[in-house]
C-alpha positions in Angstrom: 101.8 -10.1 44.0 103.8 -12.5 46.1 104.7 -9.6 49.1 100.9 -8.4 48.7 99.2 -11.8 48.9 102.0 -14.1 51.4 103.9 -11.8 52.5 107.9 -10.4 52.4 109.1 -13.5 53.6 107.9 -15.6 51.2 108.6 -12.9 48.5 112.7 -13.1 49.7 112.6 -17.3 50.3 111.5 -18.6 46.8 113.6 -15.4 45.2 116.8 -16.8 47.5 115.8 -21.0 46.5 115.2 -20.3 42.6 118.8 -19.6 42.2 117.8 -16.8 39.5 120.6 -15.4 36.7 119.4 -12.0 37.6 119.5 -12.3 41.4 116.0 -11.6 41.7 116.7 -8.2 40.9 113.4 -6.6 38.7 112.6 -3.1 37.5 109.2 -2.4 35.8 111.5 -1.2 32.5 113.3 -4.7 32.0 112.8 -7.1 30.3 113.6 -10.6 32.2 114.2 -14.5 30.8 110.4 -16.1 31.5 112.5 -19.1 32.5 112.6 -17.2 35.8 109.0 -17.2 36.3 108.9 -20.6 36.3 111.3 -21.2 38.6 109.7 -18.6 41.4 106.5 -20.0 40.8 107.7 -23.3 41.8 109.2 -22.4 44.4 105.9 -20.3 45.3 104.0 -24.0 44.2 106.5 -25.9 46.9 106.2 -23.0 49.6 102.7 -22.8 49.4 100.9 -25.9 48.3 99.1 -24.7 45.1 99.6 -25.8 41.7 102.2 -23.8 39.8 99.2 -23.6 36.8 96.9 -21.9 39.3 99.7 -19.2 40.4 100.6 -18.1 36.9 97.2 -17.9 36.5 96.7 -15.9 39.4 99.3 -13.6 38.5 97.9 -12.7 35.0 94.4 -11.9 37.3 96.7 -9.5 39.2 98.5 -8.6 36.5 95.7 -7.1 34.6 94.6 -5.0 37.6 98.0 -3.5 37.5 97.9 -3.0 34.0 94.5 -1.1 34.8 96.0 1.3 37.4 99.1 2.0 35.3 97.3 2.4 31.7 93.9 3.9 32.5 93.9 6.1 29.7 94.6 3.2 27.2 91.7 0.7 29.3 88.8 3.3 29.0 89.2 2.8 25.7 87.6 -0.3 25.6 83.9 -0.9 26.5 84.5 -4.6 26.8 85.6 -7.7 27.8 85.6 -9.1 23.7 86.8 -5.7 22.3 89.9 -5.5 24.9 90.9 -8.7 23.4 90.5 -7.8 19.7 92.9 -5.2 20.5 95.8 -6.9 21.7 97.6 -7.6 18.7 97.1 -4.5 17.0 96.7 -1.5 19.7 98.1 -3.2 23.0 101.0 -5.5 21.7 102.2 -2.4 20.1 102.3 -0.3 22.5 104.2 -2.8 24.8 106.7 -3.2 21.8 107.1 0.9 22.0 108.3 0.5 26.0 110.0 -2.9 25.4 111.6 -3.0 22.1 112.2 -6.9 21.8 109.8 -7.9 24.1 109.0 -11.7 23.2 105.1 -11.4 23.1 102.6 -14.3 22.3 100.3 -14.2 19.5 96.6 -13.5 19.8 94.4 -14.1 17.0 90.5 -13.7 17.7 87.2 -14.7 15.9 84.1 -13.3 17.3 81.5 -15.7 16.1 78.7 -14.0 18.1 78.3 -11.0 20.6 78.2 -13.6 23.4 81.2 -15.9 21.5 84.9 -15.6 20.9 87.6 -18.4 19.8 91.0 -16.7 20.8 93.8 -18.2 19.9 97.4 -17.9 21.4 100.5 -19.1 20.0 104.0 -18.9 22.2 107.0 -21.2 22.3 106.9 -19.6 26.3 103.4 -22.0 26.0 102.1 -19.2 29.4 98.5 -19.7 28.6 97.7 -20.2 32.4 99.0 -16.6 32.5 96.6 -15.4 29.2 94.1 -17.0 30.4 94.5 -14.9 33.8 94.5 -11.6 32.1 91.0 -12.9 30.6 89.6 -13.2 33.8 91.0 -10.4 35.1 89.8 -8.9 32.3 85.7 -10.2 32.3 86.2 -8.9 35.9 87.3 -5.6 35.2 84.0 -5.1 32.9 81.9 -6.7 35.7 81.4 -9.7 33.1 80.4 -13.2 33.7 82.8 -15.4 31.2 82.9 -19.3 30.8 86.6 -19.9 29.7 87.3 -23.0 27.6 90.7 -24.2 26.5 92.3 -26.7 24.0 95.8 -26.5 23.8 97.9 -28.9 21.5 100.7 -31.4 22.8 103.3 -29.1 24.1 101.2 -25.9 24.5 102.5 -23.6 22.2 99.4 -23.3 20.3 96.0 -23.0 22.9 92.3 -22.2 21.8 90.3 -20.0 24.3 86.3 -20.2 24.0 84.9 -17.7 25.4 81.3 -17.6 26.6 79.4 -14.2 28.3 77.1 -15.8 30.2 
């Protein structure tokens, strides 16, 4: 997303600044310390000017339209926005869990109070709701959907409430 949207340069200077354990090396079959997210997207937040909340969520937008190209088998399953969601714990987290055994992956629990309403709720000690909340919009935009996104998140945000509206 980085080389795509500000270009190599960028991409190689934060990688070189965020002093990384890995060296900034990635492959799409590892699985990486999230502490190193943070530190390339502050660097990205330093280079660039924009709030380090805004990348990561951002990134979970482009993330999702990744996901999309990769998995379109698995996303034609769904014929929207509410029952992607409902899904992750049991069909998508699974299926993650089946490419990356030990992957660390957040909680989701949902409760669809209406066809328009949904309270989701995610619980991480990674506390990367700006990145959820990305894939939700990324999501709503995948199924052409209009979605007001509310969130409440406790005092360290390890446990954030999502209310979403179709509008």
């Amino acid at each position: 997303m980085v080389e795509d949207r500000f270009g190599f340069e960028v991409a190689n200077r934060i990688i070189e600044n965020s002093d990384l354990s890995s060296g900034g090396v990635y492959t799409s079959v590892g699985v990486y310390d999230h502490s190193e997210l943070f530190k390339i997207v502050g660097e990205l937040s330093k280079e660039t000017g924009t709030e380090a909340s805004k990348l990561v969520k951002t990134f979970g937008e482009y993330l999702f339209s990744r996901f999309i190209d990769l998995h379109p088998n698995m996303m034609a399953k769904f014929a929207d926005t509410f029952s992607l969601i409902e899904s992750v714990e049991n069909i998508i987290h699974v299926e993650v869990e089946k490419i990356y055994p030990g992957a660390q992956l957040p909680t989701f629990k949902t409760d669809r109070i209406s066809d328009e309403e949904m309270k989701v709720t995610y619980i991480s000690n990674r506390k990367m709701s700006d990145f959820a909340e990305g894939l939700m919009i990324g999501c709503s935009n995948h199924f052409k959907e209009n979605l007001n996104i509310e969130k409440k998140s406790n005092d360290d945000g390890s446990v954030v409430e999502f209310m979403l509206t179709r509008n």
